[in-house]
Backbone bond lengths (Angstrom), bond angles and torsions (degrees), N, CA, C in turn:
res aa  C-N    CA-C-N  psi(-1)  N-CA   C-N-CA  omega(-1)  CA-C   N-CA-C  phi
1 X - - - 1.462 - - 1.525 109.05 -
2 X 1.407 127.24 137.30 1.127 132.35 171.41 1.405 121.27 -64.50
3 X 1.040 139.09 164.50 1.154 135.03 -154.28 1.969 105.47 -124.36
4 X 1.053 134.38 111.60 1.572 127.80 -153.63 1.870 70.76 -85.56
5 X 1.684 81.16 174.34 1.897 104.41 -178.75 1.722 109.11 -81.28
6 X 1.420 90.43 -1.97 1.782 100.00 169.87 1.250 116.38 -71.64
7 X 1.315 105.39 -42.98 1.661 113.76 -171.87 1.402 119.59 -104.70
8 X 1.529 115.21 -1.38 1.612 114.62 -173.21 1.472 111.26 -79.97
9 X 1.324 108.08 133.20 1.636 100.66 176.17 1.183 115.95 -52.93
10 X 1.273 116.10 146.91 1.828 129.79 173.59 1.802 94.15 -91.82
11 X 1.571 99.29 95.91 1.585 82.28 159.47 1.942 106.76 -98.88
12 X 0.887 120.25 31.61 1.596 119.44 -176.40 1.624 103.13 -121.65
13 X 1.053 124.79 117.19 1.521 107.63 -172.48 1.927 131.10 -92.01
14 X 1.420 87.76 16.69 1.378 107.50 168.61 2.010 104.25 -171.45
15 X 1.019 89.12 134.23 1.793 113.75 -176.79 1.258 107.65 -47.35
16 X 1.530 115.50 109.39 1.771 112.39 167.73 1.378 136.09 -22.72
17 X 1.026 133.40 121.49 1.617 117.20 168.85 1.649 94.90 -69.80
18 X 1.481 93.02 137.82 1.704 120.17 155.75 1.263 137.51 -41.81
19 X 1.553 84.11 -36.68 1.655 120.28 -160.47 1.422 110.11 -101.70
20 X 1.235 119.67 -12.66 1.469 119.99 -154.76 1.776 96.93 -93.79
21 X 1.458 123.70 107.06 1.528 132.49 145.82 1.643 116.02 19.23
22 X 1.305 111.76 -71.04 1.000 121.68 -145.69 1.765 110.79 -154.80
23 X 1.411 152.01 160.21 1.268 135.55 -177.01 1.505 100.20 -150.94
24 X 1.358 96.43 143.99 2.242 100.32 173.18 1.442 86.93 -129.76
25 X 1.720 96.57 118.75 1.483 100.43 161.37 1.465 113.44 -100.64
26 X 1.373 101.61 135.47 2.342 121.69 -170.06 1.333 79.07 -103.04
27 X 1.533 97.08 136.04 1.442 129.58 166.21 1.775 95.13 -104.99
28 X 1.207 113.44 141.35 1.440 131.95 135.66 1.297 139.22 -16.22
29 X 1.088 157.99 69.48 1.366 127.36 179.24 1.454 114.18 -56.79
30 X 2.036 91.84 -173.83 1.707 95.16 -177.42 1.291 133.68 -41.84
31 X 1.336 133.76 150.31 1.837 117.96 162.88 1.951 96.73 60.76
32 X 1.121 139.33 40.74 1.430 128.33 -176.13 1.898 88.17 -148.94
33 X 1.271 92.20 152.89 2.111 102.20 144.22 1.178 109.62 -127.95
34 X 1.419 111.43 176.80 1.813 145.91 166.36 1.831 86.76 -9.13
35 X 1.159 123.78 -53.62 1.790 100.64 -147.16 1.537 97.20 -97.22
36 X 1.321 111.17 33.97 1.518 94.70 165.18 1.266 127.49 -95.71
37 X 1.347 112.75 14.15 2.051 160.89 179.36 1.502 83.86 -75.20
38 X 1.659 120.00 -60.14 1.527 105.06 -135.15 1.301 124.46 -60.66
39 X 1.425 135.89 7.34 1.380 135.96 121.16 1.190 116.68 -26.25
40 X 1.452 124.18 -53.89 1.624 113.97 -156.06 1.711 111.87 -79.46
41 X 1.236 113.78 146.13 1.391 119.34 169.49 1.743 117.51 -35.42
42 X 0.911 108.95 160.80 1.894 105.39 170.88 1.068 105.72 -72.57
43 X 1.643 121.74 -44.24 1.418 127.32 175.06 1.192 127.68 -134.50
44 X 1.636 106.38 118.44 1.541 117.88 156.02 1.518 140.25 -57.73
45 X 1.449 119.73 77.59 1.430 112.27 -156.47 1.231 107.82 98.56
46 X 1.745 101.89 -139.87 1.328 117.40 173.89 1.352 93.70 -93.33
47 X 1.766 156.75 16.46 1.083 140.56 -147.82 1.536 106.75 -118.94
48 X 1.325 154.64 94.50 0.940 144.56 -176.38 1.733 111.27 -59.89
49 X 1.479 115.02 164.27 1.289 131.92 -161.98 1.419 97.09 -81.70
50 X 1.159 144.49 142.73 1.435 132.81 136.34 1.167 109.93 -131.08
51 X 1.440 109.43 136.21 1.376 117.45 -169.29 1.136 130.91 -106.93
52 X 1.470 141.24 94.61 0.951 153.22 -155.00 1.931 115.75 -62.69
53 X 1.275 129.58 124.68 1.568 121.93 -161.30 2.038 89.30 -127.66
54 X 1.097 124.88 106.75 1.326 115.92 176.35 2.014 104.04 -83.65
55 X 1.151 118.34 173.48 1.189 106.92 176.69 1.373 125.15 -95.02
56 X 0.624 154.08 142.24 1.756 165.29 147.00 1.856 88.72 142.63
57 X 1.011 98.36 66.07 1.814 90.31 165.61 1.615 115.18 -172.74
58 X 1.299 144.10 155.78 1.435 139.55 -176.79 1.795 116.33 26.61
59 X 0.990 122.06 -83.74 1.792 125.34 -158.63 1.527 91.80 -108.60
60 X 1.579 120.41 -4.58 2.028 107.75 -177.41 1.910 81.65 -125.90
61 X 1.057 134.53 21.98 1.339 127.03 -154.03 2.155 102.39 -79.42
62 X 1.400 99.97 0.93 1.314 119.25 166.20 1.406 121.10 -92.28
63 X 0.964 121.71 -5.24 0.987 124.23 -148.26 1.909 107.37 -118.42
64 X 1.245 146.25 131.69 1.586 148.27 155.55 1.400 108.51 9.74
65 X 1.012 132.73 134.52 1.869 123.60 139.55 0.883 115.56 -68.36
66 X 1.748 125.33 141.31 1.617 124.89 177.34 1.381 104.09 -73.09
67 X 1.120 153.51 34.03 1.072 146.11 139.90 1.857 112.45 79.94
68 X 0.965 110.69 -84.66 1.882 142.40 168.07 1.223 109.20 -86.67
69 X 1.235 127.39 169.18 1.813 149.54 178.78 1.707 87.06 -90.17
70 X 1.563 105.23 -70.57 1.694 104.80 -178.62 1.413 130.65 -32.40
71 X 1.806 102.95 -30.34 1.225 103.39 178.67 1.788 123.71 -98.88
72 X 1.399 89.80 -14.90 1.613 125.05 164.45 1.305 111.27 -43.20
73 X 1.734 104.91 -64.80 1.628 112.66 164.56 1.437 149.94 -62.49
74 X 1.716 73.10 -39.83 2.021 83.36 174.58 1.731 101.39 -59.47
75 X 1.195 126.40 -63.43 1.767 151.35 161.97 2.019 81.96 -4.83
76 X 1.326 111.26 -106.65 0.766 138.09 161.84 1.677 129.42 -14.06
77 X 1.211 132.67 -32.76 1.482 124.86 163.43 1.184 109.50 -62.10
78 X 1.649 119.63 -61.28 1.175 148.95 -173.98 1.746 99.56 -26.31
79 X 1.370 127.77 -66.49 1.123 141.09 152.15 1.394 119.29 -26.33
80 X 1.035 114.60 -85.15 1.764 147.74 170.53 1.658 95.14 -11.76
81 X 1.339 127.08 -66.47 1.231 138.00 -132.10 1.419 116.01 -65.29
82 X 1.044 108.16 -45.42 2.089 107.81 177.54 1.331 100.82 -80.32
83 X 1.507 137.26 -2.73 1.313 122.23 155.13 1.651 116.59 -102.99
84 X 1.683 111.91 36.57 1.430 105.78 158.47 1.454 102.39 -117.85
85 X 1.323 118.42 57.28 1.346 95.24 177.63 1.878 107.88 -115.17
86 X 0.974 115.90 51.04 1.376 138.10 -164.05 1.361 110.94 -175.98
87 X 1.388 123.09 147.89 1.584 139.24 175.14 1.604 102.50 -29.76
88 X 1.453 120.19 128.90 1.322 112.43 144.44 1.259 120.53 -169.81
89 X 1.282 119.23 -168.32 1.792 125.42 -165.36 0.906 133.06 -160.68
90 X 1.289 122.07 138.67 1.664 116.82 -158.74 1.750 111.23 -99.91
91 X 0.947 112.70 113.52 1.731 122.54 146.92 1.501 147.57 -57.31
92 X 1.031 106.44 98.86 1.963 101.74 -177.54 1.533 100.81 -140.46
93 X 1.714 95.68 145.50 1.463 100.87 172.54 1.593 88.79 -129.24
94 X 1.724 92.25 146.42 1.644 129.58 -177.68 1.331 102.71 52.17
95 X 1.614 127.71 -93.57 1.066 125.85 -170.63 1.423 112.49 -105.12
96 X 1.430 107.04 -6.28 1.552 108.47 171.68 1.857 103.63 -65.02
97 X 1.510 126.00 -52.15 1.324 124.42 177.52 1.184 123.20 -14.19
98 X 2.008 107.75 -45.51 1.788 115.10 -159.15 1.280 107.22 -80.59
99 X 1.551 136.80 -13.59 1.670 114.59 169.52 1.654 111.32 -80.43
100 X 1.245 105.63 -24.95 1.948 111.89 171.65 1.532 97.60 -49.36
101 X 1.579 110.02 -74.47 1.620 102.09 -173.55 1.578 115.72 -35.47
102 X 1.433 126.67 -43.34 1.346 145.08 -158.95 1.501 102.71 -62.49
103 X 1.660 96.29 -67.25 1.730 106.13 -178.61 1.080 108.66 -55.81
104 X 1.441 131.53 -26.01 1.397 133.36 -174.05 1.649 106.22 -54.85
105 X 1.469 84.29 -77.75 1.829 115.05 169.26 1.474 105.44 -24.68
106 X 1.245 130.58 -49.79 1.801 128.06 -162.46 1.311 91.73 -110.45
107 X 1.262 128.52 22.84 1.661 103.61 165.97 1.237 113.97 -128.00
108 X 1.307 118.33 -3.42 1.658 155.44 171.46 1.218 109.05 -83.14
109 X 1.757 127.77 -45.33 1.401 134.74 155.24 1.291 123.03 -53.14
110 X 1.638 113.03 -45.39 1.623 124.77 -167.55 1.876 89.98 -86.26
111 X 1.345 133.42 -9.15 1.243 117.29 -175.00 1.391 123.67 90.77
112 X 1.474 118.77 -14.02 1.273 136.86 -170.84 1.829 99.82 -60.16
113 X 0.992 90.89 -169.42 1.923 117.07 -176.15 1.934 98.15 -74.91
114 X 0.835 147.39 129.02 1.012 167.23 147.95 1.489 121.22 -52.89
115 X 1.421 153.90 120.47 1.579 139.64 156.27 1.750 109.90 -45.44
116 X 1.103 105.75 141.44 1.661 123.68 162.16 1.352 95.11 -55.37
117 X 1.091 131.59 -86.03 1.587 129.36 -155.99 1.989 98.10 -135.00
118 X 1.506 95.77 155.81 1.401 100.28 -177.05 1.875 96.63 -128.05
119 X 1.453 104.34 112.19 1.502 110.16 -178.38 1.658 88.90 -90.45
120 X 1.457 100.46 132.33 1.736 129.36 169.03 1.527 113.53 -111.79
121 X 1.490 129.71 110.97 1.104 115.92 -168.43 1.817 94.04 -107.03
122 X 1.076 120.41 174.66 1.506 133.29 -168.36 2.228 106.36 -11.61
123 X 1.054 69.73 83.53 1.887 71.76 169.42 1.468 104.43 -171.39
124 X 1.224 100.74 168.30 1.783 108.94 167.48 0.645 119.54 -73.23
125 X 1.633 121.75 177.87 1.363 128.41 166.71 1.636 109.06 -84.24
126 X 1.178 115.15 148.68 1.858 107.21 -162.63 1.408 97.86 -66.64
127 X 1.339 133.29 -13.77 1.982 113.28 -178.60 1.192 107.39 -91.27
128 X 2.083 118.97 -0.20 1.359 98.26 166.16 1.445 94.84 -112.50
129 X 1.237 131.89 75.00 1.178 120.47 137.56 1.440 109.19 -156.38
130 X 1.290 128.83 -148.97 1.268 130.71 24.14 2.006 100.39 -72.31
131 X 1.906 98.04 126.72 1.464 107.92 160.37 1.107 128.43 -134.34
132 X 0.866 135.78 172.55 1.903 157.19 -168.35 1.029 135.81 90.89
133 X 1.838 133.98 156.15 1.153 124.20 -167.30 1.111 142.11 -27.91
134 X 1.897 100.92 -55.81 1.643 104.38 -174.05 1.408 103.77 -71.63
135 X 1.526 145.21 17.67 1.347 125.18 -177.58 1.614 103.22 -97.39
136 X 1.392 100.79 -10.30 1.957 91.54 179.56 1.523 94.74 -118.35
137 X 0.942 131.56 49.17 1.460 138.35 -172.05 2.132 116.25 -122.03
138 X 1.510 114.29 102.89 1.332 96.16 -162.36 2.099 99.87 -74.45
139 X 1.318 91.18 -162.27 1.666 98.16 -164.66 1.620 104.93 -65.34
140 X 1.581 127.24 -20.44 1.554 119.38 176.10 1.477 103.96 -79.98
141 X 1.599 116.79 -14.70 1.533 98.41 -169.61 1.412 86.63 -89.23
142 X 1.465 118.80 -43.66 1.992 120.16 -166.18 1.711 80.37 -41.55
143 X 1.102 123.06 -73.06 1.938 119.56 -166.00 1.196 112.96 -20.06
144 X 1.258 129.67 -57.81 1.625 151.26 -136.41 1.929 90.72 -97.59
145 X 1.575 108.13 -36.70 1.379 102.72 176.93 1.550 101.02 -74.41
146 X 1.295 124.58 -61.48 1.204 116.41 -146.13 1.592 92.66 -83.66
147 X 1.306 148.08 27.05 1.459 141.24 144.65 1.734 104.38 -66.13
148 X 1.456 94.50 -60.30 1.872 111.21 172.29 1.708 108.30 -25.93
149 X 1.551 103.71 -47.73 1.536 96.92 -147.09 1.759 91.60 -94.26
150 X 1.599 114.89 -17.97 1.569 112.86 177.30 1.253 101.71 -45.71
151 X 1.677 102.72 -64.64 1.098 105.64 177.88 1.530 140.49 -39.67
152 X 1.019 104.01 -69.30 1.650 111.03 169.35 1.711 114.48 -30.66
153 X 1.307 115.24 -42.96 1.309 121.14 -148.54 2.078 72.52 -98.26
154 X 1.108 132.74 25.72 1.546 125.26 177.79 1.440 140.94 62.81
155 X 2.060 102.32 9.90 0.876 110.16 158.72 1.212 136.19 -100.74
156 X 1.474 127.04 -168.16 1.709 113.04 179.08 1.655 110.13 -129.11
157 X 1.253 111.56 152.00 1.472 114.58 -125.48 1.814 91.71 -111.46
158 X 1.839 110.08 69.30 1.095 107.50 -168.01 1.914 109.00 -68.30
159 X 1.362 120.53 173.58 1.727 121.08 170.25 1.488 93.79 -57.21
160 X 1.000 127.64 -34.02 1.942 128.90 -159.40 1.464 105.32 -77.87
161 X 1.386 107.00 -38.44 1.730 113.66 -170.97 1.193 92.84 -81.29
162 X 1.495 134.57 -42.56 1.552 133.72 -157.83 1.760 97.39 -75.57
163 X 1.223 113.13 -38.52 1.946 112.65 -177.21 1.346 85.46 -60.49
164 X 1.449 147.03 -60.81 1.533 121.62 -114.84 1.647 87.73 -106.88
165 X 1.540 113.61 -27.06 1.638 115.29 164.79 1.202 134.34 -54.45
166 X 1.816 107.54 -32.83 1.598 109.78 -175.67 1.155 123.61 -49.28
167 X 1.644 128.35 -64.46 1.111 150.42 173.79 1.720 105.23 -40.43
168 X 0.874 143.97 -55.75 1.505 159.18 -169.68 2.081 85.62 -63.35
169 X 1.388 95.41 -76.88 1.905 79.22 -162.26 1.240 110.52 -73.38
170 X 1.684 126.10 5.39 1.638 117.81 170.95 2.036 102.85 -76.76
171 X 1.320 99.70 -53.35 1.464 99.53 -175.86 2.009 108.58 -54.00
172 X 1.299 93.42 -37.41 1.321 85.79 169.70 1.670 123.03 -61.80
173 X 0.968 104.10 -76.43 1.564 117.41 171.40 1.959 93.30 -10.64
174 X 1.763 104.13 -77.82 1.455 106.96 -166.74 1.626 123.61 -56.37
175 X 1.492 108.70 -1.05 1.702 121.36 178.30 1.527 83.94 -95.00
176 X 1.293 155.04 -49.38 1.404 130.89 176.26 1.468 110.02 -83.41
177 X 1.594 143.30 -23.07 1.394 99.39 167.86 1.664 106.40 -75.04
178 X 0.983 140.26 6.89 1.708 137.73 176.62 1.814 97.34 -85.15
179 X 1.039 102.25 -23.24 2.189 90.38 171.43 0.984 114.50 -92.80
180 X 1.836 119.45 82.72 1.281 144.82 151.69 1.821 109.42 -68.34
181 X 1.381 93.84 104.13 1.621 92.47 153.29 1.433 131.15 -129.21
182 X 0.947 119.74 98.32 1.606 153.23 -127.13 2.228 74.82 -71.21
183 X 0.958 142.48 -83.67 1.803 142.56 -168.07 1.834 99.10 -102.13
184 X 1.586 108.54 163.56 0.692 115.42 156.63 1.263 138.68 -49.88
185 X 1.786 126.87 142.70 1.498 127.55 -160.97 1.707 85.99 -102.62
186 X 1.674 108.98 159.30 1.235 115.79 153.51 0.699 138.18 -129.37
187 X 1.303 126.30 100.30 1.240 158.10 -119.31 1.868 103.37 -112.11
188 X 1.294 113.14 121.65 1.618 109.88 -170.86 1.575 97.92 -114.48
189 X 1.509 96.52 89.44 1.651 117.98 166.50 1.674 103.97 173.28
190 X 0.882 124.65 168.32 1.206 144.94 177.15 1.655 113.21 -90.07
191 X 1.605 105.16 142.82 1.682 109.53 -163.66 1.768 89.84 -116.84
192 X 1.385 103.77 163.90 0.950 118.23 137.08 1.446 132.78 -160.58
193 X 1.308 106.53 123.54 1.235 135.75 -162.53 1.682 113.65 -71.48
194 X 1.449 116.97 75.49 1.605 120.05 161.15 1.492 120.31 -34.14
195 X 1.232 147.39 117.24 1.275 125.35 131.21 1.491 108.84 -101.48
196 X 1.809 111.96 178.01 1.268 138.45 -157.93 1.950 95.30 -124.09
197 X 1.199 107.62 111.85 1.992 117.67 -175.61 1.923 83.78 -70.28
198 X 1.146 150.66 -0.86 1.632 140.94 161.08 0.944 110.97 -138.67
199 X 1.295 106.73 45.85 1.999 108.47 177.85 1.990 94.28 -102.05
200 X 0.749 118.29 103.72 1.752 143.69 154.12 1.209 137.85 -48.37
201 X 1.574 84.72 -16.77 1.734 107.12 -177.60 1.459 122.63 -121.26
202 X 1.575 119.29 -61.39 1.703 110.66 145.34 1.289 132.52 -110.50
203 X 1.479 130.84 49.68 1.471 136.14 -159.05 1.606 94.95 -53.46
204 X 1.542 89.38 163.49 1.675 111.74 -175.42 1.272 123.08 -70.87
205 X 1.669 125.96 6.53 1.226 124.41 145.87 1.372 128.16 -76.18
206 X 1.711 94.66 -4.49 2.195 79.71 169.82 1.354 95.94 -114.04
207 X 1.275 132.06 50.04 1.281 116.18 162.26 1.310 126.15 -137.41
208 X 1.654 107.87 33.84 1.701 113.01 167.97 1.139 112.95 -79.28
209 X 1.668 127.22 28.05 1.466 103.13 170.64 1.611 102.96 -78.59
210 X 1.661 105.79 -31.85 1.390 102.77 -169.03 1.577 119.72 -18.85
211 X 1.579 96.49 -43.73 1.736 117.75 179.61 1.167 126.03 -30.52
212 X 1.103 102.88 -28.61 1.559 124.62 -150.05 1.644 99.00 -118.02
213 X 1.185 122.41 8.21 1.402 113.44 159.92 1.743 125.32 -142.13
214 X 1.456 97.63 53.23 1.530 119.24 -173.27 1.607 104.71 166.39
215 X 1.216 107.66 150.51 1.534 133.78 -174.77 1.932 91.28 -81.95
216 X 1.352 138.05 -17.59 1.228 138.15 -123.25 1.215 98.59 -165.70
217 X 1.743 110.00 73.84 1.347 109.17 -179.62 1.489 109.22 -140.47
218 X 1.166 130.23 136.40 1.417 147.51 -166.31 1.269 91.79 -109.88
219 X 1.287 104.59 139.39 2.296 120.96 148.78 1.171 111.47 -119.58
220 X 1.384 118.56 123.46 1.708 127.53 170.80 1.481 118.91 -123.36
221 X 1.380 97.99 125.52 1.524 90.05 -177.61 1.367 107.05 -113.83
222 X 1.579 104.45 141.41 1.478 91.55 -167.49 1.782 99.83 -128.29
223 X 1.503 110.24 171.41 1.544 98.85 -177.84 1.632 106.31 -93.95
224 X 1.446 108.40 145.74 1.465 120.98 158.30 1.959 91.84 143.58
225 X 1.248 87.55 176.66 1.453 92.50 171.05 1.652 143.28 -86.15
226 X 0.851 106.22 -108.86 1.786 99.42 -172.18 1.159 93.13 -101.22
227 X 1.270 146.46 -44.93 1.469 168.78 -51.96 1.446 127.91 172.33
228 X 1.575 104.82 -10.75 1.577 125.65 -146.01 2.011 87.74 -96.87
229 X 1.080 89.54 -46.00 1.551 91.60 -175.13 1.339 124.07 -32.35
230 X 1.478 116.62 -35.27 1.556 132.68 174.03 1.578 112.51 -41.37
231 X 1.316 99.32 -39.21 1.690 99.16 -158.94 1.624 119.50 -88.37
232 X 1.402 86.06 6.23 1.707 108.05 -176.10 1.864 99.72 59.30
233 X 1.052 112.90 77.73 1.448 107.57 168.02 0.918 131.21 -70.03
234 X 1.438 151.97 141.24 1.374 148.80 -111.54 2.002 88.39 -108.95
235 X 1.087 122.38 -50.70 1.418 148.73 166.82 1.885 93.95 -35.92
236 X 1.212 89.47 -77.27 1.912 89.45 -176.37 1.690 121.34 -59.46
237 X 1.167 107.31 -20.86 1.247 116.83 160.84 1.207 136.45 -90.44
238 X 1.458 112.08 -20.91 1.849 109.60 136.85 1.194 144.03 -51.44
239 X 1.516 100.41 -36.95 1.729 111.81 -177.29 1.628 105.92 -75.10
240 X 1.709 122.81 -45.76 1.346 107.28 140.57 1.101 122.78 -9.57
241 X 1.180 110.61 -108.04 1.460 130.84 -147.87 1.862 100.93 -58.40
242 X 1.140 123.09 -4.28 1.585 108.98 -169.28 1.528 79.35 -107.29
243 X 1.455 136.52 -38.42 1.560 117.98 -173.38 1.463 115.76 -59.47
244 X 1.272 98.23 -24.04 2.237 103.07 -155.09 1.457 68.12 -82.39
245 X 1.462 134.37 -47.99 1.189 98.66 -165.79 1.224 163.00 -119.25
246 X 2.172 85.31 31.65 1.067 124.09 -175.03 1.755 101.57 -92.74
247 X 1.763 110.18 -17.19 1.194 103.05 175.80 1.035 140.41 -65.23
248 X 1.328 134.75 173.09 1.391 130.59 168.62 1.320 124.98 -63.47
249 X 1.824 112.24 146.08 1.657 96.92 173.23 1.266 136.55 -75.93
């Protein structure tokens, strides 16, 4: 059965402009949704914001966990598609990065429209991992993280918010150690690889695999910590806006 526009999941958490040049869709990281952007401008450049909402979290928080990235994407193109018909690029920080690589991967297979450039902020490249803290972390440490990240994101990290959060960033967590990619992918667009000069957790020396999966790879290191990315820094939002539009048409 087809699905009317009544019942289709909203993975975008506000409706494309028509009008807008160009678009960067921000993924989420772990344990987070769509408004952990709402720092960031609507638009980067000429690139409007689109905000990516996966389900089991805030406005889909009824809704399944996607389980996998693979299944993250397939879910997800399907959607995606009448808003690639113009320049654009995908955004993820740490573990938000790995469904960008993914959608990349299945839309490059299916033949579809491709991103201009894919910005990766503090993470690996997916054949060196699965990595980072919260993946060897049991459910009292996931707690102790996701108080950290309430915080960060400007909330406060009541016992009530921490019960109804756990479950959300464990399934997450277990959809990135399940993205095993055994060699490098090749990926037909250009990366660029963020690091953080006080990031503690994935600094920009573990992330030259990016290198290794495109002819068209940038390293930027920028100042602040793991964490800094939230505030849309004026710095991180240059290197944007000069790639989309240093890219190709």
């Amino acid at each position: 059965m087809v699905e009317s526009s009544a019942t289709k999941p909203n993975w975008l958490l506000r409706q494309p402009d028509p009008q807008a040049p160009a678009r960067l869709f921000c993924f989420p990281y772990s344990g987070a949704g769509a408004t952990m952007y709402e720092r960031w401008p609507r638009r980067v450049g000429d690139a409007e914001l689109c905000l990516i909402q996966p389900p089991g979290r805030q406005n889909r928080i009824r809704e399944p966990h996607y389980g996998s990235y693979e299944r993250l994407a397939a879910q997800l193109i399907d959607v995606m598609v009448p808003y690639l018909d113009r320049p654009f690029a995908f955004f993820g920080h740490c573990s938000g990065a790995l469904p960008g690589v993914e959608v990349t991967r299945q839309l490059a297979a299916a033949g579809l429209p491709v991103p201009r450039r894919l910005f990766v902020s503090a993470q690996v490249a997916p054949h060196d991992g699965p990595y980072g803290k919260l993946l060897g972390q049991d459910r009292a440490g996931l707690r102790e993280t996701l108080a950290e990240l309430i915080t960060n994101l400007g909330g406060t990290p009541t016992d009530a918010l921490l019960d109804f959060g756990l479950d959300l960033l464990v399934q997450d967590v277990e959809a990135n150690k399940r993205y095993v990619v055994p060699a490098p992918l090749d990926l037909p667009c250009g990366i660029t690889a963020v690091g953080w000069s006080e990031d503690d957790q994935i600094p920009l020396s573990l992330m030259g695999g990016w290198k290794e999966m495109t002819a068209d790879c940038r390293s930027v290191l920028l100042d602040g910590g793991h964490f800094a990315f939230l505030s849309a820094p004026g710095p991180l939002l240059a290197e944007i806006a000069r790639d989309l539009t240093a890219g190709p048409a």
